[in-house]
C-alpha positions as CSV (number, residue, x, y, z in Angstrom):
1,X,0.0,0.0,0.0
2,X,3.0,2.4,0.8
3,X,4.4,1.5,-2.8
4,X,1.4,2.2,-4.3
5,X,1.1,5.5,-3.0
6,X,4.9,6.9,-3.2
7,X,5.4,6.1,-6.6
8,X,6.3,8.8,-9.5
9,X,4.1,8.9,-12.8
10,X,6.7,6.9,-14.4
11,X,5.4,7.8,-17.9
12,X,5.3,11.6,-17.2
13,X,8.3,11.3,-16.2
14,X,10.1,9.3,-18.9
15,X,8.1,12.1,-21.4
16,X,9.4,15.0,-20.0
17,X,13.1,13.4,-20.4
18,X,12.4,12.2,-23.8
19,X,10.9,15.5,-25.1
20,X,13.3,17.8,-23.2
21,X,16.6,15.9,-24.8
22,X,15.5,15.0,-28.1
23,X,17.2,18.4,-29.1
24,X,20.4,17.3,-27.7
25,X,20.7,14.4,-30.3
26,X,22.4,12.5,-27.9
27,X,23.9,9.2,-29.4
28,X,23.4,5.8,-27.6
29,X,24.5,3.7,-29.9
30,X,26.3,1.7,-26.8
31,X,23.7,1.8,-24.3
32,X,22.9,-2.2,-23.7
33,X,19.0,-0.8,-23.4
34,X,18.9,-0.1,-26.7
35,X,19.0,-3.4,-28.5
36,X,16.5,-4.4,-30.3
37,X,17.4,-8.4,-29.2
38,X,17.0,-7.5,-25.6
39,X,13.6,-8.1,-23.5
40,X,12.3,-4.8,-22.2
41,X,13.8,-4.6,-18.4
42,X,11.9,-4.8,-15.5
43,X,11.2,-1.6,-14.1
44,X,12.9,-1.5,-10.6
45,X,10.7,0.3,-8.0
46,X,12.2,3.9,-6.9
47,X,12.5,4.8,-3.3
48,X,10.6,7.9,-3.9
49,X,11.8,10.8,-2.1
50,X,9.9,13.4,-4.8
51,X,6.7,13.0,-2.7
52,X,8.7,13.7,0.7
53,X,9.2,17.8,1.9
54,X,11.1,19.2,4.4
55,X,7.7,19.5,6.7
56,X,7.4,15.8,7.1
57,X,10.3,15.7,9.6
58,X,8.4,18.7,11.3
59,X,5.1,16.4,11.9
60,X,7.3,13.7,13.0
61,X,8.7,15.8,15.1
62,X,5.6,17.2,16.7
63,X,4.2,13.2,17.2
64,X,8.1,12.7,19.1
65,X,7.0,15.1,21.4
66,X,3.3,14.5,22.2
67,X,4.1,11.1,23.2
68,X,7.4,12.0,25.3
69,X,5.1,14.5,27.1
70,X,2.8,11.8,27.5
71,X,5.3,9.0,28.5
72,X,7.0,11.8,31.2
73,X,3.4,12.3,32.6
74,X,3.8,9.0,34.5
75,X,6.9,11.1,37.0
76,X,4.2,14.7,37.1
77,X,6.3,16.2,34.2
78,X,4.7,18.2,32.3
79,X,6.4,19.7,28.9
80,X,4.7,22.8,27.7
81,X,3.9,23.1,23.9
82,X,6.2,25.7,21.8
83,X,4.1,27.9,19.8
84,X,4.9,30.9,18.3
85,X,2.4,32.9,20.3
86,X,3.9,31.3,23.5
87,X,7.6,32.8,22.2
88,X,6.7,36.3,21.8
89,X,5.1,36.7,24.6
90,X,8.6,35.4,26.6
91,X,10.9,37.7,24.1
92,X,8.5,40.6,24.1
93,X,8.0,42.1,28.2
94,X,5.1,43.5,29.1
95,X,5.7,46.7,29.8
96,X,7.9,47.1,26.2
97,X,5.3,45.8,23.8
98,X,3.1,48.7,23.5
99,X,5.9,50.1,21.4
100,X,7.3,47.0,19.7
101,X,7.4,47.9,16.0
102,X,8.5,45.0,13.1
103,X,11.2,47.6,12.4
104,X,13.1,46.7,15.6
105,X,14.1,43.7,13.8
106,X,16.5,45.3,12.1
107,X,18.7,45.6,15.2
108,X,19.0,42.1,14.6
109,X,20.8,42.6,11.8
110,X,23.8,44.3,12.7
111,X,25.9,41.9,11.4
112,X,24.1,42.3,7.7
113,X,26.9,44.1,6.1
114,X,29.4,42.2,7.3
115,X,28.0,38.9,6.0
116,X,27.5,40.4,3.0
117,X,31.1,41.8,2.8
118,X,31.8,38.0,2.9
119,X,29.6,36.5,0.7
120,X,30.9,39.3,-2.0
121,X,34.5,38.6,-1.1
122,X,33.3,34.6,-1.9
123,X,31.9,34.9,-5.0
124,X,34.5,36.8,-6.7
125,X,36.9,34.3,-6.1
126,X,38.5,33.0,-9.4
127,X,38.5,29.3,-8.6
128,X,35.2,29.8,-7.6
129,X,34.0,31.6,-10.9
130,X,33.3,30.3,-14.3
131,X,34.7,31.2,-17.6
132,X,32.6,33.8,-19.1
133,X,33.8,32.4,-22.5
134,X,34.0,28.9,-21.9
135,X,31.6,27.6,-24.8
136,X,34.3,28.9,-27.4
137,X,37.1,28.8,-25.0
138,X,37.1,25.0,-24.7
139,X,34.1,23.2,-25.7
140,X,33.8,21.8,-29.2
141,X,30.8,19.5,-29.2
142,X,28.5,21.5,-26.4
143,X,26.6,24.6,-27.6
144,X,24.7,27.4,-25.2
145,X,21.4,25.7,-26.8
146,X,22.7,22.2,-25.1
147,X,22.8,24.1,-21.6
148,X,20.1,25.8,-21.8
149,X,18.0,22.8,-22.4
150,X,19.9,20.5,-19.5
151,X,19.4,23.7,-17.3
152,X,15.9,24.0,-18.7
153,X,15.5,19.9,-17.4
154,X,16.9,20.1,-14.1
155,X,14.3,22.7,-13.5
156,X,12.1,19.4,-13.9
157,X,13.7,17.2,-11.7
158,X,13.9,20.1,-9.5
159,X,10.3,19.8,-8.6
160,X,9.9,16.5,-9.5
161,X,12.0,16.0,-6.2
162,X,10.3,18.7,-4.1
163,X,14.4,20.1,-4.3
164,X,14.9,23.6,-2.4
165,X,15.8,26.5,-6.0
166,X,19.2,26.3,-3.9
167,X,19.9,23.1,-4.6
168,X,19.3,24.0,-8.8
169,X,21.1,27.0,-8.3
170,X,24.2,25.0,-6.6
171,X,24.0,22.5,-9.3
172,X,23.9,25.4,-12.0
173,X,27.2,26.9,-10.6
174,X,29.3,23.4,-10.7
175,X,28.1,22.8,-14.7
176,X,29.7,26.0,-15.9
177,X,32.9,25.1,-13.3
178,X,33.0,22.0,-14.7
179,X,32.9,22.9,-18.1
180,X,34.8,26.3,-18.2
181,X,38.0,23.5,-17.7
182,X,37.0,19.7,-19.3
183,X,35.8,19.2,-22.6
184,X,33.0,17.4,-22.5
185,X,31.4,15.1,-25.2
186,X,27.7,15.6,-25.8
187,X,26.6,12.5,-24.6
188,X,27.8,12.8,-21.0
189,X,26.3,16.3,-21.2
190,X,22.8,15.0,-19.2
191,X,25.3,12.7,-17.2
192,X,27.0,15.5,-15.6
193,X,23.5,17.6,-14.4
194,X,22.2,15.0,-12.9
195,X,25.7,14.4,-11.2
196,X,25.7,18.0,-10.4
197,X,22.4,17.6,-8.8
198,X,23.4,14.8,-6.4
199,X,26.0,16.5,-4.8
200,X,24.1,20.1,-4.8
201,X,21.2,17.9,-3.0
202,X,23.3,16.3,-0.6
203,X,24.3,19.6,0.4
204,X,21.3,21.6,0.6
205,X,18.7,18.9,1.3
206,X,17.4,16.9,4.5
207,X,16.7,14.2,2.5
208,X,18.6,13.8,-1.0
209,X,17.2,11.6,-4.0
210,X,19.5,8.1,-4.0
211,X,21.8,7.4,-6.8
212,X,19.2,5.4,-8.5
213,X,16.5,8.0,-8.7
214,X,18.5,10.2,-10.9
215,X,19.4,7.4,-12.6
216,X,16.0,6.9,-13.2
217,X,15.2,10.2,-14.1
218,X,17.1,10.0,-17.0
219,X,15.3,6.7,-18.4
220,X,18.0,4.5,-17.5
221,X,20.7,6.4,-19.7
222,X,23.3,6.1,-17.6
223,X,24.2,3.5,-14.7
224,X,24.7,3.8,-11.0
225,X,28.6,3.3,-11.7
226,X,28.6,6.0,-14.2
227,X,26.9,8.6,-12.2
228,X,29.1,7.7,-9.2
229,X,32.3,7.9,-10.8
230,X,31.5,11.6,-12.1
231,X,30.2,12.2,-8.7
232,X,33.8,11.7,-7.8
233,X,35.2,12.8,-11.0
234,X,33.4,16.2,-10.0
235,X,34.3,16.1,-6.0
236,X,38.0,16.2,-7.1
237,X,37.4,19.1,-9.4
238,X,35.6,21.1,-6.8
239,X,38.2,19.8,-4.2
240,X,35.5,18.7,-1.8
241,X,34.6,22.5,-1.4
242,X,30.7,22.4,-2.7
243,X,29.9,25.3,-0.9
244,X,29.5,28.3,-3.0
245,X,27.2,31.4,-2.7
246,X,24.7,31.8,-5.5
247,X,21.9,34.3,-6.9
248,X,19.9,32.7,-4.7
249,X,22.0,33.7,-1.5
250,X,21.9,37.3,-2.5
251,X,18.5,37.1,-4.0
252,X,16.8,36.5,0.2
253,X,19.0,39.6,1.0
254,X,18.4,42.2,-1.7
255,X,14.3,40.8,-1.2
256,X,14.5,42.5,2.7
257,X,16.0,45.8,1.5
258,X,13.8,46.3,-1.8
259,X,10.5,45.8,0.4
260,X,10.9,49.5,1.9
261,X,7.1,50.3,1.4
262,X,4.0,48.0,2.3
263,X,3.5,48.2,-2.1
264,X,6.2,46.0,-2.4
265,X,5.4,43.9,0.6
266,X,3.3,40.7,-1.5
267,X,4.3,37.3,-2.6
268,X,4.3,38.3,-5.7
269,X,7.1,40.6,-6.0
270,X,9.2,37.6,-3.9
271,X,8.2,35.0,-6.4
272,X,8.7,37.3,-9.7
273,X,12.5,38.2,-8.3
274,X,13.1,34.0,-8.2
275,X,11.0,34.1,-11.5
276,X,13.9,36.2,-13.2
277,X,16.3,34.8,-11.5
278,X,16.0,31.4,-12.8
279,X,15.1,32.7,-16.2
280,X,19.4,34.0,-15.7
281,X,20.1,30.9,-15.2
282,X,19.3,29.7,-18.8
283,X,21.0,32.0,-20.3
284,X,24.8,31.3,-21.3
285,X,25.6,35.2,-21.6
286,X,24.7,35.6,-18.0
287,X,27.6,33.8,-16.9
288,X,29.6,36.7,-16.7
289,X,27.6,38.5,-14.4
290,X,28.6,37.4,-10.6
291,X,25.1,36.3,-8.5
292,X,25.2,39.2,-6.5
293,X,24.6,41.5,-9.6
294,X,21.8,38.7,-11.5
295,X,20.3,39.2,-8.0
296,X,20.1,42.9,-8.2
297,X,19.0,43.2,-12.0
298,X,16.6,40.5,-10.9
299,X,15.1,43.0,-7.9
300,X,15.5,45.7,-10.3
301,X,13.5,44.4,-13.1
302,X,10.8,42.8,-10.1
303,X,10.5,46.4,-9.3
304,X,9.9,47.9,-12.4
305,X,7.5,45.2,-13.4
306,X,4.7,45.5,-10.6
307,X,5.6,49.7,-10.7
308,X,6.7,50.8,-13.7
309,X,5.8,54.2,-13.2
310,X,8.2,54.6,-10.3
311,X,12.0,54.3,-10.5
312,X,13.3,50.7,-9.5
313,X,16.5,52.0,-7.5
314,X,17.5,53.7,-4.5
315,X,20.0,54.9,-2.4
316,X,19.2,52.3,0.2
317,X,19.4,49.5,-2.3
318,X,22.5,51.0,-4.1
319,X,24.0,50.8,-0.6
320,X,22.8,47.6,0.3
321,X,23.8,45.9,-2.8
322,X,26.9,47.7,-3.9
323,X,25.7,48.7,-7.3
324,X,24.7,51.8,-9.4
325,X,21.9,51.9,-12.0
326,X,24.5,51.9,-15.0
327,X,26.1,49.0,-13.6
328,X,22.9,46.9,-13.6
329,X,22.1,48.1,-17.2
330,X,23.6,45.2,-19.4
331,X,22.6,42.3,-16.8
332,X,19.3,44.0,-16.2
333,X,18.5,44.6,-20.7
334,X,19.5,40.9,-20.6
335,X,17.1,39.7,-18.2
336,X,14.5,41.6,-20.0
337,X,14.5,40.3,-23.2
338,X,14.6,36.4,-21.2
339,X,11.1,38.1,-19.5
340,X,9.7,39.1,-22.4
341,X,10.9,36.2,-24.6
342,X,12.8,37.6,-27.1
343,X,16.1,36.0,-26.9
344,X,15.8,32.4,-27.4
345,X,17.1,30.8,-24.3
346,X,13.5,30.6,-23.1
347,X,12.8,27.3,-21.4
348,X,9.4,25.8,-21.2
349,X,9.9,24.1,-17.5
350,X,10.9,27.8,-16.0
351,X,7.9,29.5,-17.5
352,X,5.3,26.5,-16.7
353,X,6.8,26.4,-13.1
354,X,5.5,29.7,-12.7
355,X,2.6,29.9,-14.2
356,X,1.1,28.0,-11.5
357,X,-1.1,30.3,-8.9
358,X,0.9,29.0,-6.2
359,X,3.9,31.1,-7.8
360,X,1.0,33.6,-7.9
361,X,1.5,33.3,-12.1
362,X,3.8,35.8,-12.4
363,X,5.3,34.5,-15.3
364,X,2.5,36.1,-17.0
365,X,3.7,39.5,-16.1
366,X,5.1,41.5,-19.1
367,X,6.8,44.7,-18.5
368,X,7.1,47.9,-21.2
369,X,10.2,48.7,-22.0
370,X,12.5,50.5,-19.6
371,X,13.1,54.6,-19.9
372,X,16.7,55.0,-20.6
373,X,16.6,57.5,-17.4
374,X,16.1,54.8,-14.7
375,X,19.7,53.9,-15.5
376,X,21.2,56.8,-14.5
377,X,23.0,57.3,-11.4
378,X,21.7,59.3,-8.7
């Protein structure tokens, strides 16, 4: 009965490879599954961890402690439920929360500038940054099309999985490492995402997808030994050090700052800014743009999309992020045209993914185009 009710739409699933990697032309001309003379394998059953999120641990969690509660009854001890209500009123007193205000948070956050200093100082790092030229640099056989359809894919698998975006965006960041130094044949191409997104999930996740899954995900193209032995292949590269900030790192930061009026305070500015983000990652010319900078173009553009009457920037955001208006301009143009679809590294998973009302359909949302004028510097 369990089986029956973790298991993945195997033929959705197999589609969505099929269709998504017919463009790649990929040649298996070696792969044992595709003789003709060979009886059609059994499907081996998946531990399915797609159906599993992060808040199943929290239930678990909560059942732990109802029945410890319980079981201490028996000695009179009594353990008192934590709620959230129950938490403010011990960090709030009394006599102070008359004039609590949500802006006293941001005496929490004296340390903000310093991480950020950090994270900066991180991502400019040169063994830590791609070639911005890589595709003509060193690859012969893999095109910018090619990425921007295995990009496109992992996107899939991505929610197929229930995966946090960090994990995709981790996963993102050790393709174009990987590839700004080995030349890669076109075959292997799928091999190394779906190695990329082991490791990315093993980081970020509470509870990665096995080997097999993404061996599975891929229709059987590759075998657990091949996966595994890029997994190392990969680990070596990256010298164990898989830890990397992303757009997505800067994108939760930049998201606080740009909310300084109750207009910009909805879900649907949050979702459009990881909208245009992960439309960035698609693209091969944005590469050269560091994440901190894709993450302000992205708040930029989010800006000027739900008010495009008002200027996107400010001094409290060009202080917060580090950047002027003319420095956003060519990242921001870029992801502009991905928005509006007129460059061709569109992908279909991206703009389905949020077209769904829980992403409040903001990939619905066109903008005009931008005065020249919000680019100047204050």
């Amino acid at each position: 009965m369990v089986d029956e009710e973790n298991k993945v739409p195997a033929a959705a699933s197999r589609a969505s490879n099929k269709r998504s990697f017919d463009s790649l032309a990929v040649s298996n001309e070696n792969d044992p599954l595709q003789d003709p003379d060979r009886p059609f394998p059994v499907t081996k059953k998946r531990v399915v961890l797609g159906e599993l999120n992060n808040l199943g641990n929290v239930v678990e969690s909560t059942q732990n402690s109802n029945f410890t509660e319980t079981h201490k009854s028996k000695r009179k001890i009594k353990l008192r439920k934590t709620t959230t209500e129950n938490v403010v009123k011990e960090t709030i007193k009394p006599e102070t929360n008359a004039n609590f205000s949500p802006n006293d948070d941001l005496q929490k956050c004296a340390y903000a500038p310093l991480i950020y200093q950090h994270l900066h100082s991180l991502e400019v790092e040169e063994r830590r940054r791609p070639l911005s030229n890589y595709m003509e640099k060193v690859q012969n056989s893999v095109t910018p099309t090619m990425r921007m359809i295995l990009v496109d894919w992992l996107v899939e698998v991505a929610e197929e999985y229930k995966l946090v975006s960090d994990t995709l965006y981790l996963a993102v960041t050790y393709i174009d490492r990987f590839l700004s130094s080995h030349v890669l044949a076109m075959n292997r191409l799928q091999l190394l995402g779906v190695s990329c997104m082991l490791i990315a999930s093993k980081y970020e996740e509470i509870s990665p997808p096995h080997v097999e899954d993404f061996c599975y995900i891929t229709d059987n193209t590759y075998t657990r030994e091949e996966v595994v032995n890029m997994e190392r292949d990969l680990l070596n590269f990256l010298n164990f050090e898989i830890s990397n900030p992303t757009t997505k790192t800067f994108l939760r930061i930049f998201t606080k700052a740009a909310q300084d009026n109750f207009s910009f305070l909805t879900l649907q500015f949050e979702f459009l800014g990881c909208y245009l983000a992960e439309l960035s990652l698609l693209d091969y010319s944005c590469v050269r743009f560091l994440p901190s900078m894709t993450a302000a173009s992205a708040i930029f553009l989010s800006r000027f999309t739900v008010l495009p009457e008002v200027h996107p920037w400010n001094l409290a955001l060009q202080q917060c992020t580090g950047y002027k208006p003319s420095e956003l301009k060519d990242c921001v143009l870029v992801i502009h045209e991905l928005q509006s679809g007129r460059r061709e590294a569109t992908g279909r998973a991206v703009r389905e993914k949020y077209m769904n009302h829980k992403y409040k359909c903001v990939a619905a949302l066109h903008p005009p185009d931008i005065p020249a004028c919000f680019f100047d510097d204050a």
